[in-house]
C-alpha positions in Angstrom: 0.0 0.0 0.0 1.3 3.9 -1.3 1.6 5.9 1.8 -0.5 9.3 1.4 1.3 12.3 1.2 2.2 13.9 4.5 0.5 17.0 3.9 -2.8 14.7 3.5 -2.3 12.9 6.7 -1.4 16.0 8.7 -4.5 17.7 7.4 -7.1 14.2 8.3 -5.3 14.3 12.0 -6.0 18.0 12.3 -9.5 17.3 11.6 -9.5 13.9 14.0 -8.0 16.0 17.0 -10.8 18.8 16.3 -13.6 16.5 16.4 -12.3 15.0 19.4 -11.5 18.2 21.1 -15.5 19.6 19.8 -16.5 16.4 21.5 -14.9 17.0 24.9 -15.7 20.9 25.2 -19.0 20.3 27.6 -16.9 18.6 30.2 -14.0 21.4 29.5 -16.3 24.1 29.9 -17.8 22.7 33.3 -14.0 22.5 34.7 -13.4 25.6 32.9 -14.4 28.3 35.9 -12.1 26.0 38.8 -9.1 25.9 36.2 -9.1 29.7 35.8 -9.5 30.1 39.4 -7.0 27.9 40.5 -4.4 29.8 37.5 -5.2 32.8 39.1 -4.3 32.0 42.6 -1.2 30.3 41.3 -0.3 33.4 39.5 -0.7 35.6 42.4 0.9 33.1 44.8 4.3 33.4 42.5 3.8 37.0 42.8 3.6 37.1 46.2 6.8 35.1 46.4 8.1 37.4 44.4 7.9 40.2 46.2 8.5 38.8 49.7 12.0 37.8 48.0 12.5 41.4 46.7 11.6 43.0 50.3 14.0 40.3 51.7 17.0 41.2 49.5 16.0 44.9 50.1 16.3 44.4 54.0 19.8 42.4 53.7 20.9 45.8 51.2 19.4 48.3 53.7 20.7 46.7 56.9 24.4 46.9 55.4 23.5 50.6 55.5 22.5 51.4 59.1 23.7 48.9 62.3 21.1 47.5 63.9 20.8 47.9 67.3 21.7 45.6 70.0 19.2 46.2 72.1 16.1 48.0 70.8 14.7 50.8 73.6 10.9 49.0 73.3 12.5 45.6 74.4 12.1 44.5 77.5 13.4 40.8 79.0 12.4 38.7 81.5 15.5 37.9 82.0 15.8 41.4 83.8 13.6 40.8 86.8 15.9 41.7 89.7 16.1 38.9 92.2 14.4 38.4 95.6 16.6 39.8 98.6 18.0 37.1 100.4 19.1 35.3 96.9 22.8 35.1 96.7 24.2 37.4 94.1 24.6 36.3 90.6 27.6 35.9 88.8 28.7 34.4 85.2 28.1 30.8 86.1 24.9 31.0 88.6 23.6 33.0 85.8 23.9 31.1 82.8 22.6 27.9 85.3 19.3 30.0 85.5 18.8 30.0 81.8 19.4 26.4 81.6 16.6 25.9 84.6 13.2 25.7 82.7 11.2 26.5 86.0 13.3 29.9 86.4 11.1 32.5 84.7 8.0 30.9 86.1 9.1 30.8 89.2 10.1 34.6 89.2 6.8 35.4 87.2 4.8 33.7 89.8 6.5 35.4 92.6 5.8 38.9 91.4 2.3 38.4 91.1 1.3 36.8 94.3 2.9 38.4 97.5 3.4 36.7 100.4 0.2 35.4 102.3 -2.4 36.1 99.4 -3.3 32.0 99.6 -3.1 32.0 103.1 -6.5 31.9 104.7 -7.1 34.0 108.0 -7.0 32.5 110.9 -4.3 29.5 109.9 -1.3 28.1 111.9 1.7 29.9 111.7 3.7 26.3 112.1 3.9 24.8 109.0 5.9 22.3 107.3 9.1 24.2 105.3 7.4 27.4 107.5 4.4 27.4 104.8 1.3 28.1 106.0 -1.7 26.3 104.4 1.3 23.9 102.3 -1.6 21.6 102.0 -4.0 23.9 100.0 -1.2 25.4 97.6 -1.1 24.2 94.2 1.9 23.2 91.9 2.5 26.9 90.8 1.7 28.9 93.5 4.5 26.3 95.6 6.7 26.7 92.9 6.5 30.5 93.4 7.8 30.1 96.9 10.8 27.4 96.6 13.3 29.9 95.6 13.0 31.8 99.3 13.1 28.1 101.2 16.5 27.0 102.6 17.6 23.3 102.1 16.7 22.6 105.7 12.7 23.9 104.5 12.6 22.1 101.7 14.0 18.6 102.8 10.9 19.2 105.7 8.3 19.7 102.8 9.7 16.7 101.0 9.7 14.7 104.1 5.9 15.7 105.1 4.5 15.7 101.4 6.1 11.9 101.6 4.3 11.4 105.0 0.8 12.6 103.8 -0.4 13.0 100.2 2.8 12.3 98.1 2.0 13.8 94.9 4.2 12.9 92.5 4.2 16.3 91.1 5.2 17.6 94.3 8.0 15.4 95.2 9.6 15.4 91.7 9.7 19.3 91.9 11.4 19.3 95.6 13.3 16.5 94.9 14.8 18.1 92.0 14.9 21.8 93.7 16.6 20.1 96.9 19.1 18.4 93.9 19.6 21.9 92.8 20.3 23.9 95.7 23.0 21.3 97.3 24.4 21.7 93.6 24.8 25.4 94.1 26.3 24.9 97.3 28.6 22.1 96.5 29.6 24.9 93.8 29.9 27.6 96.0 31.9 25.7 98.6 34.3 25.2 95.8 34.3 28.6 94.5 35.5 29.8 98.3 38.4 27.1 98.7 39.5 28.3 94.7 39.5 31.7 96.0 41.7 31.0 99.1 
């Protein structure tokens, strides 16, 4: 069999692909609206990148320009909270020990909003285990609030009565760990005062 000439067969594939494409153009124009829609949004999503990348670059070529500051004036840190008298002074070491503490800024947050007493009910015993009135009625927080003002004598009582009585897990664990702790800092300490001599 003589193949048709090329233009020929070009021309009856044309056609083929038309009839096919004349065939299919209900179900195109039903998807029609959600294709635009969803072009539309792409287009503006890539414009949108566009510009973020542009303000980016703009930044980087602006901050080269100016120093930025280390410390803007509207910043403020919790980390600036001055500590409770009767707290041994910070230095270098004690300090960077507080960051690494997770219960430090609640602790200190806790403390400044609740002064002393303000759980206490009237009328209650002024002997209390650790020298906390009401220990029984505190909860986790407001405890944690008050550990940092307890000596290690204080807090081994609390441990030793919350043992004796309800022996909340979540009680012990934290005493436990703050009794850890505080014979930590004054293991340090003791050896910070031989070094020194």
């Amino acid at each position: 069999m003589k193949h048709l000439p090329f233009p020929l067969r070009l021309a009856a594939g044309i056609a083929v692909t038309t009839a096919e494409r004349v065939r299919e153009l209900p179900k195109h124009l039903t998807e029609l609206p959600v294709t635009v829609a969803s072009q539309v949004l792409q287009a503006s999503m890539r414009v949108q990148q566009h510009v973020t990348e542009l303000a980016i670059k703009g930044d980087d070529a602006l901050s080269t320009l100016r120093p930025v500051e280390e410390r803007p004036s509207w910043a403020t840190f919790d980390e600036e909270v001055e500590p409770a008298p009767g707290d041994p002074a910070p230095n270098g070491r004690r300090e960077s020990a507080a960051f690494d503490d997770p219960w430090v800024a609640e602790e200190r947050a806790l403390a400044e909003d609740h002064t002393d007493g303000e759980f206490d009910s009237p009328g209650a015993p002024t002997s209390a285990p650790g020298g906390l009135t009401d220990y029984d009625d505190l909860t986790l927080p407001q405890l944690r609030a008050r550990l940092r003002r307890l000596s290690l004598s204080q807090l081994e009582e609390l441990l030793a009565y919350e043992r004796e009585h309800a022996n909340r897990p979540s009680f012990t664990g934290m005493l436990t760990r703050r009794i850890g702790n505080v014979r930590a800092t004054l293991d340090e300490n003791d050896a910070e005062d031989l070094t020194e001599r």
